[in-house]
C-alpha positions as CSV (number, residue, x, y, z in Angstrom):
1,X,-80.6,-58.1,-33.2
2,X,-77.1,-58.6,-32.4
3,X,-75.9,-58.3,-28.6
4,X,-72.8,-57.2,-27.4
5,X,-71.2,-58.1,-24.3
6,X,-71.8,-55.2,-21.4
7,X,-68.0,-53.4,-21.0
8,X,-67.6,-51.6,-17.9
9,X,-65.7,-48.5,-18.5
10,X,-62.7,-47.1,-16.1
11,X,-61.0,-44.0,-17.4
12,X,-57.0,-44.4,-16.3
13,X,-55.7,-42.9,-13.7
14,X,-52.7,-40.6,-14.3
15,X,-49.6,-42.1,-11.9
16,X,-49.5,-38.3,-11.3
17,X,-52.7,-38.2,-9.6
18,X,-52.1,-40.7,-7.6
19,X,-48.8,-39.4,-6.1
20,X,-50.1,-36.0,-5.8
21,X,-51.0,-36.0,-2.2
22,X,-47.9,-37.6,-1.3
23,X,-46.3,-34.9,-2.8
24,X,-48.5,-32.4,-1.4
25,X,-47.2,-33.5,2.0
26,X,-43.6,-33.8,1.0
27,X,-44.0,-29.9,-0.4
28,X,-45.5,-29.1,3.5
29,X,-42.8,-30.9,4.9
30,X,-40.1,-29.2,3.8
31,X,-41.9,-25.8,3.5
32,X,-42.1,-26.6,7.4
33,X,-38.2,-27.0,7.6
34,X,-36.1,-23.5,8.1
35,X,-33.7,-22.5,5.8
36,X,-30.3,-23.1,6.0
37,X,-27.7,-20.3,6.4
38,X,-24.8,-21.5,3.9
39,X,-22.0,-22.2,5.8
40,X,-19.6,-19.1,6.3
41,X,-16.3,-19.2,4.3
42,X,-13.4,-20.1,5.9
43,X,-11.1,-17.7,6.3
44,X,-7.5,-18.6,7.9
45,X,-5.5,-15.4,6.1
46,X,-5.2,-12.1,7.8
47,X,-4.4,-9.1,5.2
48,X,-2.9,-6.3,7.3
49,X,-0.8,-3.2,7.7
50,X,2.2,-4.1,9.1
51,X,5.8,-2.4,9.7
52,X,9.5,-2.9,8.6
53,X,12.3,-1.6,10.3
54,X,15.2,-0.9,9.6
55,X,18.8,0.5,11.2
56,X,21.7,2.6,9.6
57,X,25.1,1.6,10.0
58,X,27.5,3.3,8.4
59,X,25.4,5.2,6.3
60,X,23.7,1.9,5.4
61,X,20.0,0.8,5.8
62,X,19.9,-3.2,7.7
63,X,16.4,-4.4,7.6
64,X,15.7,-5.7,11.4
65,X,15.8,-9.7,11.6
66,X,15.2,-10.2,14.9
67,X,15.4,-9.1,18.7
68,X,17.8,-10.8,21.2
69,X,17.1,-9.4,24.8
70,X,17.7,-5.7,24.5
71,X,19.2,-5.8,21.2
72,X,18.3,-5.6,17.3
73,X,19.7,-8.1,14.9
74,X,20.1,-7.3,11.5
75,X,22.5,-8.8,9.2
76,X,25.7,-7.1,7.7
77,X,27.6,-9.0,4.9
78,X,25.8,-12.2,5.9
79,X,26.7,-12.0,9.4
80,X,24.2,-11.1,12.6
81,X,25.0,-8.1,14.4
82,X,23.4,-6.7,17.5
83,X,22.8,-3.2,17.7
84,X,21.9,-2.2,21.3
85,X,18.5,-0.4,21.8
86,X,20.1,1.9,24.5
87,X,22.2,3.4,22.0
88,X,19.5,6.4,21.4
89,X,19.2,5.6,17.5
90,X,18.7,8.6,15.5
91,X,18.6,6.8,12.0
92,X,15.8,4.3,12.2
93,X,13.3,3.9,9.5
94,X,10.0,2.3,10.0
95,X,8.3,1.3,6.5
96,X,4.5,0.5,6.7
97,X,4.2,-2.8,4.5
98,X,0.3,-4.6,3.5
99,X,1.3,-7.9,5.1
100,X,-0.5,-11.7,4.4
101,X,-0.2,-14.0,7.8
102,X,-1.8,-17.4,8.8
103,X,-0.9,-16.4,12.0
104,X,-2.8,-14.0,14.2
105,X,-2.9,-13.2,17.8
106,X,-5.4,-11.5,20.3
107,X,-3.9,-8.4,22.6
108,X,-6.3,-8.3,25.2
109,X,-6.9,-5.4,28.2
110,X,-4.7,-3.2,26.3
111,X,-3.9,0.4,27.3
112,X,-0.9,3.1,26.4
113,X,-0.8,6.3,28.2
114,X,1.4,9.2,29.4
115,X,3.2,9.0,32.7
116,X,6.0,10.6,35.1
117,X,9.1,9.3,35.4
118,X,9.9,9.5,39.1
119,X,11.4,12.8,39.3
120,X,8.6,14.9,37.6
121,X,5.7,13.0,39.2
122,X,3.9,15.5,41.3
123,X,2.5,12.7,43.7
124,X,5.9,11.7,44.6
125,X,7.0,15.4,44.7
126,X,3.8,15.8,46.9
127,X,5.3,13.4,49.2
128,X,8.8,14.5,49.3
129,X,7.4,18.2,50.5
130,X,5.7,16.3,53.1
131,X,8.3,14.0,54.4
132,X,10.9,17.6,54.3
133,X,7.9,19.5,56.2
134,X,8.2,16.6,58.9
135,X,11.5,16.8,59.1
136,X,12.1,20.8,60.0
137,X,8.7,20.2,61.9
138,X,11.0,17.5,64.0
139,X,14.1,19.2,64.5
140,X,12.0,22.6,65.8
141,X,10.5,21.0,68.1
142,X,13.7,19.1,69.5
143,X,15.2,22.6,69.5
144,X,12.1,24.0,71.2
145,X,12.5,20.8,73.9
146,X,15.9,21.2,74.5
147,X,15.6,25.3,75.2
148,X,12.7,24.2,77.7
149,X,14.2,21.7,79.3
150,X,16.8,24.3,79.9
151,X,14.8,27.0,81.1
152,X,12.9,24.5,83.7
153,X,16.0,23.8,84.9
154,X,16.5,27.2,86.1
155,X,13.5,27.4,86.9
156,X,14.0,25.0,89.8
157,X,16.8,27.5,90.9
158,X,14.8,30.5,91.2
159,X,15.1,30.5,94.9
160,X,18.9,31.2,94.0
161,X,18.5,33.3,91.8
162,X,16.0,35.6,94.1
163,X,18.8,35.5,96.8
164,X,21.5,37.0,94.4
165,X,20.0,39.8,92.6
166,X,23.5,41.0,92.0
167,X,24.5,37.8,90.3
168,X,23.7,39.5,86.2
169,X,25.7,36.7,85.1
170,X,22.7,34.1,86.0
171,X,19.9,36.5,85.4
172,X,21.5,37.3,81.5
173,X,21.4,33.8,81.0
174,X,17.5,33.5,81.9
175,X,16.4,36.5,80.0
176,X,18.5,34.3,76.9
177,X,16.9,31.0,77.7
178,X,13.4,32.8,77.4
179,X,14.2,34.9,74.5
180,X,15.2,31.5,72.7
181,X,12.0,30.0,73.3
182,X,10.0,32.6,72.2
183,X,12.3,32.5,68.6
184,X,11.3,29.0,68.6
185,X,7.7,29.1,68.5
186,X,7.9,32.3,66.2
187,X,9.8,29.9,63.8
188,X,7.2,26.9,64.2
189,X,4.5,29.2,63.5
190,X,6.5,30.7,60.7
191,X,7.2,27.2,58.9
192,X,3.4,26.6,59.2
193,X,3.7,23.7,61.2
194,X,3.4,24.7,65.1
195,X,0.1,22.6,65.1
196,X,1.5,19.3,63.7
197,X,3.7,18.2,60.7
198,X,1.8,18.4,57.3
199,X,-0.3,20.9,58.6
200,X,0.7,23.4,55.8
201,X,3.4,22.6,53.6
202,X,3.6,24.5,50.2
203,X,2.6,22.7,47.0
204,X,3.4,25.2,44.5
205,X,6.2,22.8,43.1
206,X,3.8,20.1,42.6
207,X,1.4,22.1,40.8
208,X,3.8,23.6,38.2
209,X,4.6,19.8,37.5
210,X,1.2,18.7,36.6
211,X,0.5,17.6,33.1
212,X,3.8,17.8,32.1
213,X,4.6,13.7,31.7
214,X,7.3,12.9,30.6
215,X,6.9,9.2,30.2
216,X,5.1,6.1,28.6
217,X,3.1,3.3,29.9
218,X,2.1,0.3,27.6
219,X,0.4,-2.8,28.8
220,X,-1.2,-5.4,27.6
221,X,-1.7,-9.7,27.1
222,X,-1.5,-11.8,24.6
223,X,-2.4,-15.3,23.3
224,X,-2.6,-17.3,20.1
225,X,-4.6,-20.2,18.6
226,X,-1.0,-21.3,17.3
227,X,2.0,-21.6,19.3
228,X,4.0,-18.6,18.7
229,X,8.1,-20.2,19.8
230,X,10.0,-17.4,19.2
231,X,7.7,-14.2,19.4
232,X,9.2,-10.6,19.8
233,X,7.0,-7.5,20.4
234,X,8.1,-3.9,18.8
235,X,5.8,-0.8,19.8
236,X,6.0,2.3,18.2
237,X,5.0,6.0,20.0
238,X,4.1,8.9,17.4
239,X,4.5,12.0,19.8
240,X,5.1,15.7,19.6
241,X,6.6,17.8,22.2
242,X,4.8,20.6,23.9
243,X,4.8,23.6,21.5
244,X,5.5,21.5,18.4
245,X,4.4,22.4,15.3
246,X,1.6,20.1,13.8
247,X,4.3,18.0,11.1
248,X,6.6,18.0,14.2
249,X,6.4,14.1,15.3
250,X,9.1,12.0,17.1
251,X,9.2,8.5,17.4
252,X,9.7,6.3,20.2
253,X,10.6,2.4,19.4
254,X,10.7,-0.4,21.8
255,X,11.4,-4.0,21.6
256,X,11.8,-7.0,23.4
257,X,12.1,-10.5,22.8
258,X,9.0,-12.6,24.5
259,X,8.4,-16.2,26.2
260,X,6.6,-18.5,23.5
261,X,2.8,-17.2,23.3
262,X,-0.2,-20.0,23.2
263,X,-3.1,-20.1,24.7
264,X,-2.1,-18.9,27.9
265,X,-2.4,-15.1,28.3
266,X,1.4,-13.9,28.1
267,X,1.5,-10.4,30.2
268,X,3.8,-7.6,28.6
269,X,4.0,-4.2,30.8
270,X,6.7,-1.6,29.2
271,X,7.5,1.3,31.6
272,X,9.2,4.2,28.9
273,X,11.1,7.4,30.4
274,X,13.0,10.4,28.7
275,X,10.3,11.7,26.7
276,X,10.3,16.0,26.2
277,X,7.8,16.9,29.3
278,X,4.3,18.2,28.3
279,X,4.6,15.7,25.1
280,X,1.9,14.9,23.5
281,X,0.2,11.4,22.2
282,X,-0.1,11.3,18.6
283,X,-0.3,7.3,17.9
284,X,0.5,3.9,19.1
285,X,0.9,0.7,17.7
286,X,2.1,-2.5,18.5
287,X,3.6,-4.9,16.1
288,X,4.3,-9.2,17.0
289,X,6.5,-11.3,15.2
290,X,7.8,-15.1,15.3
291,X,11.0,-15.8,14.1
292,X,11.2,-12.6,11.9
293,X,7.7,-12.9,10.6
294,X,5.1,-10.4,11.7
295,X,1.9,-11.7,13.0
296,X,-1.9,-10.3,12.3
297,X,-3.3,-9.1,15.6
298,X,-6.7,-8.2,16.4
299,X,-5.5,-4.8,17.0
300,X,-3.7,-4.7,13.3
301,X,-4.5,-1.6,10.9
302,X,-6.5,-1.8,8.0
303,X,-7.4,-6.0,8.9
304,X,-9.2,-7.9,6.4
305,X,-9.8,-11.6,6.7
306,X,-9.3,-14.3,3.3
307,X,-10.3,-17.1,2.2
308,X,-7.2,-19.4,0.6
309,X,-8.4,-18.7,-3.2
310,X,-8.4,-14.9,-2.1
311,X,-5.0,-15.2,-0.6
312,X,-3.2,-16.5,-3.3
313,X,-4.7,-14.2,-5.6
314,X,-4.0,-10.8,-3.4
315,X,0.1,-12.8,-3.9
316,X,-0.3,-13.0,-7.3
317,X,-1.5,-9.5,-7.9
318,X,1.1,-8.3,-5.6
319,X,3.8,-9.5,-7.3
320,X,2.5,-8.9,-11.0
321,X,2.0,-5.1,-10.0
322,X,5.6,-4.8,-7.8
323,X,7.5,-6.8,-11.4
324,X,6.9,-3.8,-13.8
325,X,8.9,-5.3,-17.7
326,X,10.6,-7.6,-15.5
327,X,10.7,-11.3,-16.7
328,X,11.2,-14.2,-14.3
329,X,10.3,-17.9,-14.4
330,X,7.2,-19.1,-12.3
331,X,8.2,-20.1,-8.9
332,X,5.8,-21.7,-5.5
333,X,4.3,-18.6,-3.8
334,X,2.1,-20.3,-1.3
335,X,0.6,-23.5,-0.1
336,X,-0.7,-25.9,2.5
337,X,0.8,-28.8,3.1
338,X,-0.7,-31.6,4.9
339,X,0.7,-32.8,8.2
340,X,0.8,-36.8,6.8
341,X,3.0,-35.5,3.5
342,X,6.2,-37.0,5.4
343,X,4.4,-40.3,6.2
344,X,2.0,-40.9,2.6
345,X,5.0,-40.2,0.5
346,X,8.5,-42.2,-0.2
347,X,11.8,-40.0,0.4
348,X,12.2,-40.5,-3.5
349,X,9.1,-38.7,-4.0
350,X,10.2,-35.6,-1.4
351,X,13.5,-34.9,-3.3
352,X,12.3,-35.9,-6.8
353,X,12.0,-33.1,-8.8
354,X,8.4,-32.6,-10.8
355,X,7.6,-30.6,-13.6
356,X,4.3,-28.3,-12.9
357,X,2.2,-26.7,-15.8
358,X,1.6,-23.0,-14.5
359,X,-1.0,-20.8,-15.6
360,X,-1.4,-16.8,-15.5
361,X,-3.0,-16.6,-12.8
362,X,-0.6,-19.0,-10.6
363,X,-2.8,-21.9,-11.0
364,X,-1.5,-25.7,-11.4
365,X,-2.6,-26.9,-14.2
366,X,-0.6,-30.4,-14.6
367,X,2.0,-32.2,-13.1
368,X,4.6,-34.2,-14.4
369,X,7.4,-36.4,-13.7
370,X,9.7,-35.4,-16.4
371,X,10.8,-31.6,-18.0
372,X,9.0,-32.7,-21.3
373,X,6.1,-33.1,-19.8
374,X,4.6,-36.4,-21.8
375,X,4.6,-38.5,-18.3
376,X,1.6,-37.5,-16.0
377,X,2.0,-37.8,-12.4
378,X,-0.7,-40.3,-12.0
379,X,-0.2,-40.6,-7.8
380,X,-3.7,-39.2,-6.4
381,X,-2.4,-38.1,-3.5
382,X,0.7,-36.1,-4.8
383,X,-1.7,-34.7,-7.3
384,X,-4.3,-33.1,-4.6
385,X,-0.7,-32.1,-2.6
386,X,0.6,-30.3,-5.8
387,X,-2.8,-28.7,-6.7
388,X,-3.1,-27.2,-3.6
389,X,0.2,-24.9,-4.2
390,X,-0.1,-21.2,-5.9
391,X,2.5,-20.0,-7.6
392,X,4.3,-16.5,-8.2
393,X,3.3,-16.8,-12.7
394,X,6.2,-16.3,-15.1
395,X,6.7,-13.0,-16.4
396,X,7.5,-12.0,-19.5
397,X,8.3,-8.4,-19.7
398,X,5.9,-7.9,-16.7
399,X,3.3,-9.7,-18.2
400,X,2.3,-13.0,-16.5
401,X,3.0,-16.4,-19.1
402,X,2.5,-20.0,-19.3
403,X,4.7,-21.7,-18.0
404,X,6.8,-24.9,-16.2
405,X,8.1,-24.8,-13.3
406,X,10.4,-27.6,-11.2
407,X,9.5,-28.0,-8.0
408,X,10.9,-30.2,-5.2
409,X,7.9,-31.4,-2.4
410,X,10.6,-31.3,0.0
411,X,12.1,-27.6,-0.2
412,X,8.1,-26.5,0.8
413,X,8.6,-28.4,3.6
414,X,11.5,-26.3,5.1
């Protein structure tokens, strides 16, 4: 009988099994590790309702440019002129405007409210009717002292007087003295004020003035991540005047031009007379710019913060929607630049003039060196710079094309 050799047998191990608790722990381990929030979006752009102003001069409308002290700037035929606030402006329009900033600021312990001017506040009123009660209580009672004074005198002489009973002269002049002092303290107690000054003065003046300001107080501070150099404030006051029918609003405008804003709190307090007494407050708002610009505040209507991508697409749609069958080439809308562009490229490559491929939606899609657009700007760094700009898309009837558009690096940077 034929013998074979005894085989030991070993089924194979799948690689799998053998891993598995390893990966059983490396599942547990991570199972043991939290989630992750995604990280929140940045979002440097502020999308707000802002204001536009403007002033008519001779029958013309001057958008406001600026503020200079206690003065408006707009320009006429190219020129600044400065229109005086103090000048009572009847024609001023105010236009609200959706607004895009990088630029915000934070008004902090803000408050507006009615006030008195000095001559219609009943406190100070108040104190007048007391300083005038001290005053006739003071010169009564000098009065009252002198007649006294006088009587005492005589008084001394009675002797005198007892010795000549014939003498009406002196005794006429007695029965005068007393007679005067008994009108004097009739008249003290008359006034109210025989027992001291103040005692009882009449406020009926100072009631009928209550409630009826006729002036505005605004206060508030501000600060900003980003220096702010040349900041002016405007604030505008809805109100109606007492009586006034519902659509009956006035406006009240104020500006001044402000000390650079960082991160320092920057105090603004605006004291306001001249406003119809008994007015009421309808709205308030305050609107910051920097060097003509308005800023976002925290404070802002209707604020929305964006991302980049959403910013350049709310200028985009803007200006599609605002260009109705108009057509215009593509042109740079918006963009950041970084701080090293100066240093990382050659003054040839600032003022050289690129050729960039623009899409419909304001997109780059290719740059190049020359208007045929057959050499490829093959710089990595200039590329990132010039991909990082949106522009306003061609239009072609209103209708936003393909298209090229030059662009110099260094007109962004003005």
């Amino acid at each position: 009988m034929k013998t074979y050799p005894q085989v030991s047998f070993r089924p194979k191990v799948s690689r799998v099994f053998v891993l598995l608790p390893v990966l059983l722990l490396a599942v547990t381990a991570l199972r043991a590790v939290p989630d992750t929030p995604p990280a929140a979006p940045v979002q440097p752009f502020t999308l707000f309702l802002g204001a536009d102003f403007a002033i008519e001069q001779d029958n013309v409308l001057y958008r406001v440019q600026d503020v200079v002290g206690g003065s408006f700037v707009i320009k006429v035929k190219g020129q600044d002129v400065l229109v005086p606030m103090d000048r009572g402006l009847q024609k001023f329009k105010v236009t609200p405007v959706l607004k895009l900033t990088e630029s915000s600021a934070v008004v902090a312990k803000f408050t507006g409210e009615r006030a008195y001017t000095l001559a219609n506040d009943p406190a100070v009123q108040a104190q007048r009717a007391m300083a005038q009660s001290q005053m006739q209580y003071s010169d009564s009672l000098a009065q009252q002292h002198q007649v006294t004074a006088a009587f005492q005198s005589l008084t001394a002489q009675g002797a005198i007087i007892a010795a000549t009973p014939k003498d009406t002269h002196s005794t006429d002049q007695t029965r005068a003295l007393v007679t005067s002092i008994n009108q004097s303290n009739a008249q003290l107690a008359l006034q109210g004020i025989a027992n001291g000054p103040g005692s009882n003065y009449n406020t009926s003046s100072s009631d009928s003035t209550e409630g009826a300001f006729d002036a505005m107080n605004v206060a508030f501070e501000l600060t900003a991540d980003k220096a702010l150099n040349e900041p002016f404030v405007v604030i505008i006051a809805q109100y109606r005047p007492p009586g006034g029918k519902p659509d009956q609003v006035g406006n009240w405008i104020y500006a001044r031009a402000l000390e650079p804003i960082g991160h320092k709190a920057r105090k603004v307090s605006v004291e306001q007379g001249g406003f119809p007494p008994g007015f009421e407050l309808v709205d308030l708002q305050v609107h910051l710019y920097n060097r003509g610009v308005e800023v976002a505040t925290n404070i802002a209507p209707k604020r929305v913060a964006l991302t980049r991508e959403e910013a350049q697409q709310h200028v985009v749609d803007e200006y599609v929607a605002s260009h109705p069958g108009v057509t215009l080439p593509a042109a740079p809308a918006m963009g950041k630049l970084p701080a090293d562009v100066r240093t990382r490229l050659a003054s040839g490559q600032l003022q050289q003039t690129y050729f960039i491929k623009v899409g419909r939606d304001g997109k780059v899609a290719a740059a190049f060196a020359d208007e045929a657009c057959t050499q490829k700007v093959d710089d990595p760094y200039l590329q990132s710079l010039v991909q990082n700009i949106r522009f306003k898309p061609a239009l072609d009837n209103g209708n936003p094309v393909e298209a090229v558009a030059p662009l110099k690096i260094s007109q962004l940077l003005i």
